[in-house]
C-alpha positions as CSV (number, residue, x, y, z in Angstrom):
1,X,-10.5,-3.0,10.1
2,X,-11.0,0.9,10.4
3,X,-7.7,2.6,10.5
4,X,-7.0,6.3,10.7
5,X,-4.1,7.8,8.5
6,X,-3.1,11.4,9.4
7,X,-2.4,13.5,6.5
8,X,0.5,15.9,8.2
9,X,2.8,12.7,9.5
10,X,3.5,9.6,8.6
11,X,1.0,7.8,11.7
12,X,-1.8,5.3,11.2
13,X,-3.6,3.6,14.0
14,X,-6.7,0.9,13.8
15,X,-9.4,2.5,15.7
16,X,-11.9,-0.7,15.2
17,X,-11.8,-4.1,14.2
18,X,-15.4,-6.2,13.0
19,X,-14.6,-9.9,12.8
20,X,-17.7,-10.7,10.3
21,X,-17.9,-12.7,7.1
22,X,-20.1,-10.5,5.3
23,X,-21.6,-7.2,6.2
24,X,-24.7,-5.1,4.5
25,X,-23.7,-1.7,3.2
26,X,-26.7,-0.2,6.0
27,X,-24.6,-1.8,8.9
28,X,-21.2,-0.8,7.4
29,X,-22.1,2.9,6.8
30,X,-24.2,3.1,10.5
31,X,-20.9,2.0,11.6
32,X,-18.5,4.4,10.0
33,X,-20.8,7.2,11.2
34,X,-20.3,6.4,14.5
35,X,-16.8,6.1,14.6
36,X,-16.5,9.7,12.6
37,X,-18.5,11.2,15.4
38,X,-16.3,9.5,18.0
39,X,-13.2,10.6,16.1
40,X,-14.6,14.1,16.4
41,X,-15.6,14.3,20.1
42,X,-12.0,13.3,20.4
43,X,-10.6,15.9,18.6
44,X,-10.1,13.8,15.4
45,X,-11.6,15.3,12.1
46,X,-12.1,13.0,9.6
47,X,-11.8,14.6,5.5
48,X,-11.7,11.2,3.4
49,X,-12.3,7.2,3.1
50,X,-10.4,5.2,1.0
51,X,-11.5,1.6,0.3
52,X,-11.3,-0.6,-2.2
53,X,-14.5,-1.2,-5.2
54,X,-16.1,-3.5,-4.4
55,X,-20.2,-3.5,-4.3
56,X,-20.8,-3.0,-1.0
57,X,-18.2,-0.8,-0.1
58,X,-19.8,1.4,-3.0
59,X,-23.1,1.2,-1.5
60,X,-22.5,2.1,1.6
61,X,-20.6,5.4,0.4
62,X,-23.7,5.8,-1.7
63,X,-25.8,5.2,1.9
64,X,-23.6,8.1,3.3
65,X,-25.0,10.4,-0.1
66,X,-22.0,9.7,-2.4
67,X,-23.1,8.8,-6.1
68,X,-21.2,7.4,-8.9
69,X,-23.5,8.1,-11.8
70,X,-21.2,9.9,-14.0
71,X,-23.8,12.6,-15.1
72,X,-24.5,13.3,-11.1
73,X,-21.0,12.4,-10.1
74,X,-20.8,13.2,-6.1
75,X,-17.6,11.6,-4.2
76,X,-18.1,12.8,-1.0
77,X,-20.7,13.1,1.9
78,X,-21.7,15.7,4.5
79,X,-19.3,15.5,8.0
80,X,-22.1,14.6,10.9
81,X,-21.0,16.9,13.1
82,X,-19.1,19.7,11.4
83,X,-19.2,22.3,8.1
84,X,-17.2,20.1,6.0
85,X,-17.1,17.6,3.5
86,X,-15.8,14.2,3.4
87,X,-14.5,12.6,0.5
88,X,-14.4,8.8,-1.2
89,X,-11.3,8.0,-2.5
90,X,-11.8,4.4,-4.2
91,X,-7.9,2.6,-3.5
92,X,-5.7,2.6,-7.0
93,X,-4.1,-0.6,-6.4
94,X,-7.5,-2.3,-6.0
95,X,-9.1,-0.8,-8.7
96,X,-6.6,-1.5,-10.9
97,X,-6.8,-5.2,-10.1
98,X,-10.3,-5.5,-10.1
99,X,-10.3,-3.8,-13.5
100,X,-7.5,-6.6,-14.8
101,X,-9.8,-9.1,-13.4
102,X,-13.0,-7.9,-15.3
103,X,-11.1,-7.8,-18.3
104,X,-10.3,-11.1,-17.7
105,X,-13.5,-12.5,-16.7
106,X,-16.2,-10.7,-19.3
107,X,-17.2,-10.2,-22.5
108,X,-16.4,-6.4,-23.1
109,X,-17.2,-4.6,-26.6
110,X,-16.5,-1.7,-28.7
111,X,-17.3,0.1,-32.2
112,X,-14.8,-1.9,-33.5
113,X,-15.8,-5.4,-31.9
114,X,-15.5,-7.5,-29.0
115,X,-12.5,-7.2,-26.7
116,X,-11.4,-10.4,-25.2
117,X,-8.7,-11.9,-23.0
118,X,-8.3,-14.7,-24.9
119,X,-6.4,-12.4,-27.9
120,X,-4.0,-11.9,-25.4
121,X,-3.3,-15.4,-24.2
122,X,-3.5,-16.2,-27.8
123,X,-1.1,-13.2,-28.8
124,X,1.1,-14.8,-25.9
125,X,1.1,-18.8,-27.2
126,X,2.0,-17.2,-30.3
127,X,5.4,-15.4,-28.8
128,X,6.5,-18.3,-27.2
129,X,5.8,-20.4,-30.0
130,X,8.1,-18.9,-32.4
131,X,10.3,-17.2,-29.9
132,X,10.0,-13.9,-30.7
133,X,8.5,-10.5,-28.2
134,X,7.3,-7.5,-29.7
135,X,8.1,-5.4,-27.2
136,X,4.7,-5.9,-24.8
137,X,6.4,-7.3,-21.3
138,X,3.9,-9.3,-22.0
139,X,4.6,-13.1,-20.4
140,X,3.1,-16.3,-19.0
141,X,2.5,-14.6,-15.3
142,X,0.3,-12.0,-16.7
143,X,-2.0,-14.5,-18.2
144,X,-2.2,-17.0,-15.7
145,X,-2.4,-13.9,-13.0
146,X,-4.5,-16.1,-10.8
147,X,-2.2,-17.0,-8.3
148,X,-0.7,-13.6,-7.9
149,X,-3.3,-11.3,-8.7
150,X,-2.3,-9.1,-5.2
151,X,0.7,-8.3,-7.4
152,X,-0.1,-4.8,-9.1
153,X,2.4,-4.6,-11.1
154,X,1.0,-7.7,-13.4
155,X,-2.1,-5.8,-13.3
156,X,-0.6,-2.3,-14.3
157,X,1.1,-3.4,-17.0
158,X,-1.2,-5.8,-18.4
159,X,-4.0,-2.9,-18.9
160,X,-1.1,-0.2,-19.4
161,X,0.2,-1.8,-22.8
162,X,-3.3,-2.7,-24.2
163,X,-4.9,0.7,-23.4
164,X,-3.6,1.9,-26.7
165,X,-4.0,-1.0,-28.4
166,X,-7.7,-2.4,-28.0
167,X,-8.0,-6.5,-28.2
168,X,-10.0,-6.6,-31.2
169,X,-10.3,-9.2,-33.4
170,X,-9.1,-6.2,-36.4
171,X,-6.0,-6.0,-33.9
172,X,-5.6,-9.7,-33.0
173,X,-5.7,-10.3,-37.2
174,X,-3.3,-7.4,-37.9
175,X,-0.6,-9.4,-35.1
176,X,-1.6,-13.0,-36.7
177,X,-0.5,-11.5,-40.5
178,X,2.7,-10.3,-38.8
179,X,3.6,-13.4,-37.4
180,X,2.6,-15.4,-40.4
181,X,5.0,-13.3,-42.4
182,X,8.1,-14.0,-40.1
183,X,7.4,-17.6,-39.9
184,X,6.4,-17.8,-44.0
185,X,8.9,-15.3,-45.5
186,X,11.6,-15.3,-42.8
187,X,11.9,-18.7,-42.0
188,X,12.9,-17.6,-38.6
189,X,13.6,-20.6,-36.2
190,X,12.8,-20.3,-32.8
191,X,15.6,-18.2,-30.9
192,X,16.7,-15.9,-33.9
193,X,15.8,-12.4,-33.8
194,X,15.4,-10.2,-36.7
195,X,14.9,-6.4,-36.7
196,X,11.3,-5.5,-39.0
197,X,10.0,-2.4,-39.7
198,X,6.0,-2.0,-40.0
């Protein structure tokens, strides 16, 4: 579905609608040309498109002379018929979620070591086990995201709180040696809450 959003009200209208399983990024950027030159014989001007990130959505803004190289960095292309530029505006909420889902699909490094999901699920196991939060929201739905992953929120907050705090196994082992000293030295039992200082 192409829609058209006006910037000055709050109006959006679908101009077209392509009932296809899968489409190249030539066809889809052949066809975006000709409805911005049909939007501008009409008196329509077109300044952005947003989609969402995925690969052929980013080809075909690369088809229309975008590029996403960050040392030639280019987010928008030349209008077809008028003096102006139009610009790519990759959706937040999409990207967001298709981040989480990386996260949660690959292997990812650093300096430090290899950043993995599975510290998280394990962080998560350990919570529940003993009973105890510290403080990360963090909770069953966010790991098994599958069946909600439209929900951005789950998505937001599961990057947000580990942006600061990278899922390395030095971070994973610094959480395990907190946890082995409530359940050692405090004898907690599942339910009681104690304040500690770190």
């Amino acid at each position: 579905v192409y829609q058209i959003v006006f910037y000055s009200n709050k109006f959006k209208i679908p101009i077209a609608h392509f009932f296809v399983n899968k489409i190249s990024s030539e066809t889809q950027s052949k066809l975006i040309l000709v409805a911005i030159k049909k939007l501008y014989n009409g008196g329509v001007t077109v300044h952005s498109i947003t989609c969402d990130g995925t690969s052929v959505n980013l080809a075909t803004l690369q088809n229309l002379g975008c590029c996403f190289k960050s040392e030639k960095m280019k987010t928008y292309f030349k209008h077809p018929r008028k003096t102006c530029n139009i610009y790519a505006i990759l959706d937040t909420c999409h990207m967001i979620k298709l981040a989480r889902n990386a996260f949660a699909d690959k292997e990812l490094y650093n300096e430090k070591g290899k950043i993995s999901f599975q510290y998280v699920k394990d962080l998560n196991r350990l919570q529940e086990d003993i009973g105890l939060k510290f403080a990360n929201r963090l909770s069953s739905t966010h790991i098994y995201f599958k069946n909600k992953k439209m929900k951005v929120c789950l998505a937001t907050q599961t990057i947000h709180y580990y942006r600061n705090l990278p899922i390395t196994e030095e971070n994973v082992l610094r959480v395990y040696y907190i946890l082995k000293f409530i359940n050692r030295d405090l004898k907690l039992k599942k339910g009681e809450t104690e304040r500690l200082l770190f």
